[in-house]
Backbone bond lengths (Angstrom), bond angles and torsions (degrees), N, CA, C in turn:
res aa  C-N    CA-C-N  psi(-1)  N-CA   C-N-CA  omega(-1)  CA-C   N-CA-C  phi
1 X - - - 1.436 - - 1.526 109.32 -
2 X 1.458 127.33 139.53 1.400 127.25 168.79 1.599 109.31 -68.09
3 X 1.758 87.86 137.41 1.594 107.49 -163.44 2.044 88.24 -56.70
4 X 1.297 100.56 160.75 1.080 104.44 171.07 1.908 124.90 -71.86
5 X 1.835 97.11 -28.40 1.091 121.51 168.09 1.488 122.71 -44.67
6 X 1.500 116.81 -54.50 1.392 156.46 179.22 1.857 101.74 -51.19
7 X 1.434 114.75 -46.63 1.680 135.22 -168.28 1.289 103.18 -72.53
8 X 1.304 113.40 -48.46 1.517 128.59 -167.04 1.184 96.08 -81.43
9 X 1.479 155.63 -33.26 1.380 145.85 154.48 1.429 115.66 -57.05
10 X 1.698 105.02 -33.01 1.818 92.17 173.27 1.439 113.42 -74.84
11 X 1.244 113.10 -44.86 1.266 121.22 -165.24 2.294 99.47 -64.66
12 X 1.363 104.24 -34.46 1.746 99.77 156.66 0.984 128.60 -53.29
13 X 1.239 103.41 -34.08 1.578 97.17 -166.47 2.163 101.15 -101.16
14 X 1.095 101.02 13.61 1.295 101.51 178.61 1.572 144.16 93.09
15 X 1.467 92.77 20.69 1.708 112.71 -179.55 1.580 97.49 -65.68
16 X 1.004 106.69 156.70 1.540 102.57 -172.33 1.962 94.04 -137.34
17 X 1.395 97.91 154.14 1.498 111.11 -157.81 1.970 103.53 -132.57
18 X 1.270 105.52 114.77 1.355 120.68 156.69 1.713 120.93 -86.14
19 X 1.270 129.46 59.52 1.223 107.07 173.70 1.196 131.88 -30.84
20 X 1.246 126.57 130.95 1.623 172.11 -141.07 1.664 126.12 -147.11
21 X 1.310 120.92 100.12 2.112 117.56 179.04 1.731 85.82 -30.64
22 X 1.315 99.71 133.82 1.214 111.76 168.15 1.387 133.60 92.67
23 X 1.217 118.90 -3.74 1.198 145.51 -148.83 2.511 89.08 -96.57
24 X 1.003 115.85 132.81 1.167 129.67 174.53 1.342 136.65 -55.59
25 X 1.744 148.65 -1.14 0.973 140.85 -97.49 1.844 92.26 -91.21
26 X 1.692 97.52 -163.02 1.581 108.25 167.62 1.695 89.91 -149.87
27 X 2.018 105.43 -176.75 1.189 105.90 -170.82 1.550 77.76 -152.39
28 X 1.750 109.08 86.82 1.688 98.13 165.55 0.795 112.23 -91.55
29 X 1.548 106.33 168.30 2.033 113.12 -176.14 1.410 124.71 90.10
30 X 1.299 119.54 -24.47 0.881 146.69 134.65 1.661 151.44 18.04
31 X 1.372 89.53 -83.69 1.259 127.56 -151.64 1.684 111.93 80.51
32 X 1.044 118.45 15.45 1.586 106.85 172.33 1.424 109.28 -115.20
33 X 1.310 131.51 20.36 1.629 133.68 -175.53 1.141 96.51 -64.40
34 X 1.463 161.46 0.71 1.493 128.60 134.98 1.291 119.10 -123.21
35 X 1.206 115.48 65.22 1.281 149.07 145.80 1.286 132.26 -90.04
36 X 1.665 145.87 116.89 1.606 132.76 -157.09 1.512 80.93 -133.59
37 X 1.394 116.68 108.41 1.649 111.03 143.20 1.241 119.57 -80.93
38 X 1.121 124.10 -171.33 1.617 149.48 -162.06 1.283 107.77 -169.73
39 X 2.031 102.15 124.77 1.720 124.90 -164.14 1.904 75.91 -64.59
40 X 1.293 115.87 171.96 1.521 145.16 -170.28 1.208 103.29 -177.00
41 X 1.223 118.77 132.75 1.849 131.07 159.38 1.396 89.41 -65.88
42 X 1.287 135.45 -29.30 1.252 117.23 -163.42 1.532 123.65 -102.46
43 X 1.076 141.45 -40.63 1.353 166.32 99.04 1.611 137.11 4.68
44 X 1.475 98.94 -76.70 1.459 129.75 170.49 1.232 131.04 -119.00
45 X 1.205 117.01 105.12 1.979 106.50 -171.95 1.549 93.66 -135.37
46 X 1.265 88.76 155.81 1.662 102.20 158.37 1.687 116.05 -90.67
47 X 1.259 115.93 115.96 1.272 123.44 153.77 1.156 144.20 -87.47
48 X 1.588 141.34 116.44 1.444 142.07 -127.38 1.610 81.95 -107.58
49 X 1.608 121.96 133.27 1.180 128.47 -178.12 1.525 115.32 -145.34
50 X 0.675 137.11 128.64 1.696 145.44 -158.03 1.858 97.78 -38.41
51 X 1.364 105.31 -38.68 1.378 90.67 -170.06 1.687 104.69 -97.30
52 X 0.885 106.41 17.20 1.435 117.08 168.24 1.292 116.66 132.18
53 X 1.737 138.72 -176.23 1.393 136.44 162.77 0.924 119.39 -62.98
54 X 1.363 145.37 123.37 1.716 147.49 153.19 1.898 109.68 -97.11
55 X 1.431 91.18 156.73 1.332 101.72 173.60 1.512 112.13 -94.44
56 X 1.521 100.57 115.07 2.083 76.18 176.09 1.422 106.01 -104.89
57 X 1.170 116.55 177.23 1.790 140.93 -164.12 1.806 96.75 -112.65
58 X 1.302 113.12 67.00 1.485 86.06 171.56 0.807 142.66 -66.13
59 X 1.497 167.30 148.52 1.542 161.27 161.00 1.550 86.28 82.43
60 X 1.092 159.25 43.29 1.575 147.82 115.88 1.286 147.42 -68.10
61 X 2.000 87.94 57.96 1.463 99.64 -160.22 1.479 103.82 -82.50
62 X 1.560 125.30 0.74 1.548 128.50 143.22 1.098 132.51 -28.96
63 X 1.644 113.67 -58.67 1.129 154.08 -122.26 1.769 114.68 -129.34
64 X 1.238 129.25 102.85 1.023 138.79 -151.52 1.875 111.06 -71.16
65 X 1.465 109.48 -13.85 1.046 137.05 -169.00 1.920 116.99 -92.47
66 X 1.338 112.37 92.19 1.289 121.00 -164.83 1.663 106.63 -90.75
67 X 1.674 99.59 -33.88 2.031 92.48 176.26 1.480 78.44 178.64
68 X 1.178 93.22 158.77 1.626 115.14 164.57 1.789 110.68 -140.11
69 X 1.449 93.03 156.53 1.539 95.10 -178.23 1.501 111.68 -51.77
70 X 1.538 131.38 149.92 1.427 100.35 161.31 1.501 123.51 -86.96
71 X 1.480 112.93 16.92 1.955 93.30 167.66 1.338 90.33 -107.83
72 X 1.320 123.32 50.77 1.626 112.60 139.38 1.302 108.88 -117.25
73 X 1.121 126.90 -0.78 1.896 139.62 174.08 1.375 89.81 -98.00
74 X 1.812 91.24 145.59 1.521 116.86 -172.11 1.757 97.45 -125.07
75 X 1.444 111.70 106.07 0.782 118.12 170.96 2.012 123.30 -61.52
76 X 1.865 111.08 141.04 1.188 93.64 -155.15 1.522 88.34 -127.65
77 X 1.341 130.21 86.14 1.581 140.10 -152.83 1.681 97.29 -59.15
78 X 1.389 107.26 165.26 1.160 114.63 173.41 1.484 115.57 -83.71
79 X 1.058 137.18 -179.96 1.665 135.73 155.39 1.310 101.86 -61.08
80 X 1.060 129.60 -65.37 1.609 132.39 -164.70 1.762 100.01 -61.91
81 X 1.277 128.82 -22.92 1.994 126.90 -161.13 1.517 73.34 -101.29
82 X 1.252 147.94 -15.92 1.441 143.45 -161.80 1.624 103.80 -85.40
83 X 1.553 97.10 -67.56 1.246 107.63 -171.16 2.163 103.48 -59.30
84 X 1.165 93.99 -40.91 1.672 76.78 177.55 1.514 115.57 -68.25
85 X 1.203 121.32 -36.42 1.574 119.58 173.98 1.408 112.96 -29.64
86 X 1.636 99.49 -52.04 1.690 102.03 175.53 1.334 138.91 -54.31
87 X 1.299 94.21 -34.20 1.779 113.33 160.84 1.615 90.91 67.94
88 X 1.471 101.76 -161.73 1.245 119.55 -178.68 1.446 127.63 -30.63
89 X 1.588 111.96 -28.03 1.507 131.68 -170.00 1.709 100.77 -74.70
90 X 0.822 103.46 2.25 2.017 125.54 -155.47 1.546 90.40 -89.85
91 X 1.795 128.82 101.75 1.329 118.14 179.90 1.242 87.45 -110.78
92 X 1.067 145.02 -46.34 1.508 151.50 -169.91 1.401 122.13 172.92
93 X 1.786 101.79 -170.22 1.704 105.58 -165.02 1.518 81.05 -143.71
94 X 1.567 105.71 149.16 1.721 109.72 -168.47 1.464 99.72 -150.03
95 X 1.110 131.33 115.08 1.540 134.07 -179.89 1.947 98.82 -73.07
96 X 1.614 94.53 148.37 1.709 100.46 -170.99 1.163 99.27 -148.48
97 X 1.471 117.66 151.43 1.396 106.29 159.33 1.740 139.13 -34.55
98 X 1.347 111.21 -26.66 1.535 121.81 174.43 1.500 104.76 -74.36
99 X 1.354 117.28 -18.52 1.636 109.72 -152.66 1.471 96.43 136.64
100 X 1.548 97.79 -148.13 1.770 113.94 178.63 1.621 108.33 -96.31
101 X 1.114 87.92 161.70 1.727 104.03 156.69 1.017 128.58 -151.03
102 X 1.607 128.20 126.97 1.439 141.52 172.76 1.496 112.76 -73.83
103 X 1.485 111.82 115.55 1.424 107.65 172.82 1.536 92.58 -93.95
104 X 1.757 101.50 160.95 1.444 109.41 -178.63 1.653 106.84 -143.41
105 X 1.335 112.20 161.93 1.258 122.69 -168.77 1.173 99.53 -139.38
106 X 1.820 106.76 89.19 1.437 128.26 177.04 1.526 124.92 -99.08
107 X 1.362 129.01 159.06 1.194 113.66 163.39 1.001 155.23 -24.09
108 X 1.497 120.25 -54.86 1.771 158.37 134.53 1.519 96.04 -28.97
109 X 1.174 147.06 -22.52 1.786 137.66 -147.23 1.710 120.93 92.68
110 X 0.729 111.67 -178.16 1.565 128.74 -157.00 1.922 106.39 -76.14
111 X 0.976 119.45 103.37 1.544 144.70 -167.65 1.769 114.40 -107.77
112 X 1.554 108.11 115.92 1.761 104.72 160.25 0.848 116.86 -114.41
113 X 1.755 123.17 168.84 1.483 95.31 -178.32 1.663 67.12 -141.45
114 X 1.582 119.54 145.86 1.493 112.69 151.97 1.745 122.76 -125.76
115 X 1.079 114.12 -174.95 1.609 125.24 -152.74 1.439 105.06 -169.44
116 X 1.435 98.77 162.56 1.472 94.03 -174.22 1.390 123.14 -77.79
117 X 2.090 107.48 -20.37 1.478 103.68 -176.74 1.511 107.48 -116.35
118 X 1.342 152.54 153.70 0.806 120.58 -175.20 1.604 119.10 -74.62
119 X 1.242 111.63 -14.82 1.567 110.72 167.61 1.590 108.32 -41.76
120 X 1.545 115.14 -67.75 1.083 101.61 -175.06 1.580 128.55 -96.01
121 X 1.307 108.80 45.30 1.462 143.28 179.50 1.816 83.58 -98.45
122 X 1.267 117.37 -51.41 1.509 113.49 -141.23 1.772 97.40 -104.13
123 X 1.178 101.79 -21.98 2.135 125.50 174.44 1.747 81.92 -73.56
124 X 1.463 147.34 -55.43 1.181 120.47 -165.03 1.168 124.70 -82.44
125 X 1.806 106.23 -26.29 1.122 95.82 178.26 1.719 135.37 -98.40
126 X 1.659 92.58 19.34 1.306 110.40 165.18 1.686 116.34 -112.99
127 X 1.655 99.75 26.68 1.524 107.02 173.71 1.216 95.97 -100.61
128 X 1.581 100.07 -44.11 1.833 107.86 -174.61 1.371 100.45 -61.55
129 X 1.097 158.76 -55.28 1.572 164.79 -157.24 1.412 93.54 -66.17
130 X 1.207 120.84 -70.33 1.705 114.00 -177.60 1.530 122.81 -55.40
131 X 1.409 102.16 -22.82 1.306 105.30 173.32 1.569 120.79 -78.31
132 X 1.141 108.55 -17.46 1.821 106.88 177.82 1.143 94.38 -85.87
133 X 1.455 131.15 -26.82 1.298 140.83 -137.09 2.061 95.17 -77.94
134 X 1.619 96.83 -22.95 1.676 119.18 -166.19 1.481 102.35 -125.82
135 X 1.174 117.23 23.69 1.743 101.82 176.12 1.358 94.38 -114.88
């Protein structure tokens, strides 16, 4: 799973998030930073509200937590929502002694970046992409 650490730099640097059933989030700051929900039609949804989308908590009459805005949720992409982010720049994924590595096919020429999981093989090298994307 992408560190939660890793999300909060994409989501800085400006990845932008459509919640989706299924979709990964977190709630840092909190007290819930290691905690991972999952969007649900049933459970967890985003509800579209004049003052913007919130996440609500349905049936968490446990749970002190009724909805939160969603730009206080840190979305936590899948490997597979990762690798498409990259799009075309996407040359491959290569297991290494360190872990994985994402080779990339950037502007500048041909770029890897590796990590120990490939999630966040594929979280860096779609930090690096957004980041040229703003320089």
């Amino acid at each position: 799973m992408l560190p939660v650490d890793l999300a909060v730099r994409l989501k800085e640097a400006g990845l932008s998030w459509k919640p989706a059933p299924g979709d990964r989030f977190a709630v840092p700051d909190r007290d819930l930073d290691e905690d991972v929900f999952v969007l649900s039609d049933m459970t967890i949804a985003v509800h579209h509200l004049p003052d913007g989308p919130v996440i609500g908590f349905n049936g968490t009459t446990e749970w002190a937590l009724d909805d939160i805005e969603q730009s206080e949720a840190v979305w936590l992409p899948r490997e597979d929502q990762l690798r498409n982010l990259l799009g075309g720049t996407f040359r491959g994924l290569d297991r290494t002694d360190e872990g994985y590595r994402v080779a990339l096919d950037l502007p500048g020429g041909p770029a890897a970046v590796t990590a120990p999981t490939a999630e966040q093989a594929y979280g860096e090298a779609l930090l690096r992409l957004i980041r040229l994307g703003t320089d």
